[in-house]
C-alpha positions as CSV (number, residue, x, y, z in Angstrom):
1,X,-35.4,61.5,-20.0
2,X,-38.8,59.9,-19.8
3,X,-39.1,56.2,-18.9
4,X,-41.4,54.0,-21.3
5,X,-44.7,53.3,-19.7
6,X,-44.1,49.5,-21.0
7,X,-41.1,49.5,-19.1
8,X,-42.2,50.5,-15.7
9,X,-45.5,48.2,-16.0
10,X,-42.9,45.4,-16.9
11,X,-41.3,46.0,-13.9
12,X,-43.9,46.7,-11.3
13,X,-45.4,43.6,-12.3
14,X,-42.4,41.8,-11.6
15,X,-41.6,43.3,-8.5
16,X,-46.0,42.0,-7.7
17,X,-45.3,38.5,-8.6
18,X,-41.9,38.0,-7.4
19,X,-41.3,40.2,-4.3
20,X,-43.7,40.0,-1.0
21,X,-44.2,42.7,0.9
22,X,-45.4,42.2,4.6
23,X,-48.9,44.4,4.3
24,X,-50.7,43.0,1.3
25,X,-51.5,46.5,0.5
26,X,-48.3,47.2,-0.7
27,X,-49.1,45.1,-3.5
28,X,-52.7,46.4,-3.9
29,X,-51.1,50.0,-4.5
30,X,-48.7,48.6,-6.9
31,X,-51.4,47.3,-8.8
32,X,-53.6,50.5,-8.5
33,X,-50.8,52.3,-10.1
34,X,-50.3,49.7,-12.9
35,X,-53.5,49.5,-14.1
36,X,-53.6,53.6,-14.4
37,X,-51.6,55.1,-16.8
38,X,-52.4,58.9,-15.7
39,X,-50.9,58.3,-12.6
40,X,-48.3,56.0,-13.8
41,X,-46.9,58.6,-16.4
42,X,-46.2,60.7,-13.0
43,X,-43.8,58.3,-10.9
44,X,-40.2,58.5,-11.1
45,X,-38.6,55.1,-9.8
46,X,-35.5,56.7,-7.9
47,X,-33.6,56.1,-4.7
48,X,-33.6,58.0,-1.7
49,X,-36.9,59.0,-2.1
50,X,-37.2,60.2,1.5
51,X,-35.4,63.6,0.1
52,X,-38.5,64.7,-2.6
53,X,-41.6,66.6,-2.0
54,X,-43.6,63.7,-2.3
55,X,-42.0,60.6,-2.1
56,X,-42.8,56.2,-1.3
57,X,-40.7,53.8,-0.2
58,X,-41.8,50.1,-0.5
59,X,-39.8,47.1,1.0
60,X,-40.1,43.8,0.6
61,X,-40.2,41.6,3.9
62,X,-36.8,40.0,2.7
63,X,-35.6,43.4,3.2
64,X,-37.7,45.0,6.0
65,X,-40.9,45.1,7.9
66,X,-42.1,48.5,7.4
67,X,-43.5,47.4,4.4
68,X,-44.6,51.2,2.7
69,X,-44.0,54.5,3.6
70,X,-45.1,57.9,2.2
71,X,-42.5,61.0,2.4
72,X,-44.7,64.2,2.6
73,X,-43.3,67.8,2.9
74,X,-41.1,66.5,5.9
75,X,-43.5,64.2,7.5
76,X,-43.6,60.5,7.4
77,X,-47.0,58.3,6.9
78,X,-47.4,54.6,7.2
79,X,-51.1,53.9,7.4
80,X,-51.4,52.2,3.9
81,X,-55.5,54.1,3.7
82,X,-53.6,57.3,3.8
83,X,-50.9,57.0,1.1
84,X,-53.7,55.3,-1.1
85,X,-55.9,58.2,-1.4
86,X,-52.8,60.6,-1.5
87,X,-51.8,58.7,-4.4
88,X,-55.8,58.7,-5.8
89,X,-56.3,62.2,-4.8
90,X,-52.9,64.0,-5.9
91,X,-52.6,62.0,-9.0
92,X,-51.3,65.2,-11.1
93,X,-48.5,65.6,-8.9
94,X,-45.5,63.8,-9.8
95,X,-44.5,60.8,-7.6
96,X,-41.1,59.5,-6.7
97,X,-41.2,55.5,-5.8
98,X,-37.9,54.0,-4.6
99,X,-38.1,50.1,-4.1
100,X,-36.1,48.0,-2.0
101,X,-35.5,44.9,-2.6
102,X,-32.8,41.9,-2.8
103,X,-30.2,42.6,-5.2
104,X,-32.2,45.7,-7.2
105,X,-28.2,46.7,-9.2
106,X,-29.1,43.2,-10.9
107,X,-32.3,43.2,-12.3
108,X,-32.8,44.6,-15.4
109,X,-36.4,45.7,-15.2
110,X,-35.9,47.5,-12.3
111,X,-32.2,49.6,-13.5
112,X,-34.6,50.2,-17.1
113,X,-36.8,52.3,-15.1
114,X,-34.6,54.0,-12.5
115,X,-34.2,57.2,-12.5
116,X,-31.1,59.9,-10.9
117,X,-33.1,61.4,-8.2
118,X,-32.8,64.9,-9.1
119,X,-33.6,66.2,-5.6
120,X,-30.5,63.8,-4.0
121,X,-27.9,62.8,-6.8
122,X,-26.3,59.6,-5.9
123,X,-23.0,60.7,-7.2
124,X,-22.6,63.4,-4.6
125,X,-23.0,61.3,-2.0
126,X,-20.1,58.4,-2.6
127,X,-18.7,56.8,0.2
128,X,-15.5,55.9,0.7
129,X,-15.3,51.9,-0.1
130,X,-17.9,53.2,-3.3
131,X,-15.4,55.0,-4.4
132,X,-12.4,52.8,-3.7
133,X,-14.2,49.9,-5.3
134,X,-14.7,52.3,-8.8
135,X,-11.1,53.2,-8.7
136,X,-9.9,49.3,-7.9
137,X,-13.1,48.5,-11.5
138,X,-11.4,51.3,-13.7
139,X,-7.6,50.0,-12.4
140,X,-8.6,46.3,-13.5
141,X,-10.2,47.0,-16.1
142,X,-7.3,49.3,-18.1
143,X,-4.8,47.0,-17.2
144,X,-6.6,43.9,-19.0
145,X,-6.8,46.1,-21.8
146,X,-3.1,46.6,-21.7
147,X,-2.4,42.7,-21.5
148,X,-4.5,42.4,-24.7
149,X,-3.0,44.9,-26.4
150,X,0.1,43.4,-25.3
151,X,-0.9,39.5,-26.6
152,X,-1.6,41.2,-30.2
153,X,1.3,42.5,-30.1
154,X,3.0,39.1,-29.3
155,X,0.8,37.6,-32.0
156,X,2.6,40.0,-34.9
157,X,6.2,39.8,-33.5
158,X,5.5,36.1,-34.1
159,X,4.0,36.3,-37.5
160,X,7.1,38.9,-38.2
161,X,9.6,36.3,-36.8
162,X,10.4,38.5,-34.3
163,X,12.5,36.9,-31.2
164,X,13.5,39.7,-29.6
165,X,10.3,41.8,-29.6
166,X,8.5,38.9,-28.4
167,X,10.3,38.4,-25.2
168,X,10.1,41.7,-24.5
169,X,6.1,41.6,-25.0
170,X,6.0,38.5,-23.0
171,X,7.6,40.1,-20.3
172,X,5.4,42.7,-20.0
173,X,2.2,40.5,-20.2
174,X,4.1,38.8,-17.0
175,X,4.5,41.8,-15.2
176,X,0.9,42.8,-15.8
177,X,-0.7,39.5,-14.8
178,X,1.3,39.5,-11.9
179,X,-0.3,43.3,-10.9
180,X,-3.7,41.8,-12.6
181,X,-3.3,39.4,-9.0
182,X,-2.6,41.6,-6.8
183,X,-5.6,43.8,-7.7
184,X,-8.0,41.0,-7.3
């Protein structure tokens, strides 16, 4: 699926006016690629980009000090010149771009742009507590869908007059907001 250009120069200029980065040229590369569309049309916004062919990794300083780094055909750069004119000179090439910064899940400019990194899928690396914490979302969330099914159910035993079909509803909805509790 191809990302809007719109969308990623909504976000990268976000992430220029409201993240800092320690090196100033992290910012001056972010601009460089948002005011070029060839090269813009090439980068994937993923995670992990330390597993592609040709990856960057910018940081802000909330985050980290090493502000940018290039991921190469197994070798790591730093010296902001370099991944510049790797960027200007290999502009064909596609470019994966993972950016870390303060809670990234929650902004929505930077999840409209992200892409499944298809060189490290995220899904096949779940850790334990991710995985415990999906289970504990999917457990939650199925029983509050069984306690509203539950109160319509109340709600017609009541409009039918219903006594003894209610208290047995209302028991349940007891039961389950007593589990609901427990879960959280």
């Amino acid at each position: 699926m191809a990302i809007d250009i719109a969308d990623k120069k909504r976000f990268l200029t976000w992430l220029i006016t409201h993240e800092f980065f320690v090196r100033r040229e992290v910012s001056w590369i972010l601009n460089y690629l948002l005011t070029h569309d060839a090269i813009l049309n090439k980068v994937h916004f993923v995670e992990q980009a330390q597993h592609t062919p040709r990856g960057i990794c910018v940081r802000s300083s909330s985050v980290s000090d090493q502000s940018i780094t290039l991921y190469l055909d197994d070798r790591t750069y730093q010296d902001s010149d370099q991944i510049f004119h790797e960027i200007r000179f290999n502009w064909k090439n596609p470019l994966y771009l993972e950016c870390i910064f303060p809670e990234s899940w929650d902004n929505p400019l930077y999840v409209a742009v992200l892409e499944d990194n298809r060189f490290h899928k995220w899904n096949d690396h779940l850790d334990e507590v991710m995985v415990d914490r999906v289970d504990a979302y999917f457990k939650q969330n199925a029983l509050e869908n069984k306690i509203q099914q539950l109160y319509q159910e109340i709600d017609q035993a009541l409009e039918q007059g219903n006594q003894e079909q209610f208290l047995l509803l209302t028991n349940q909805v007891n039961e389950l907001l007593l589990q609901k509790e427990v879960l959280q």
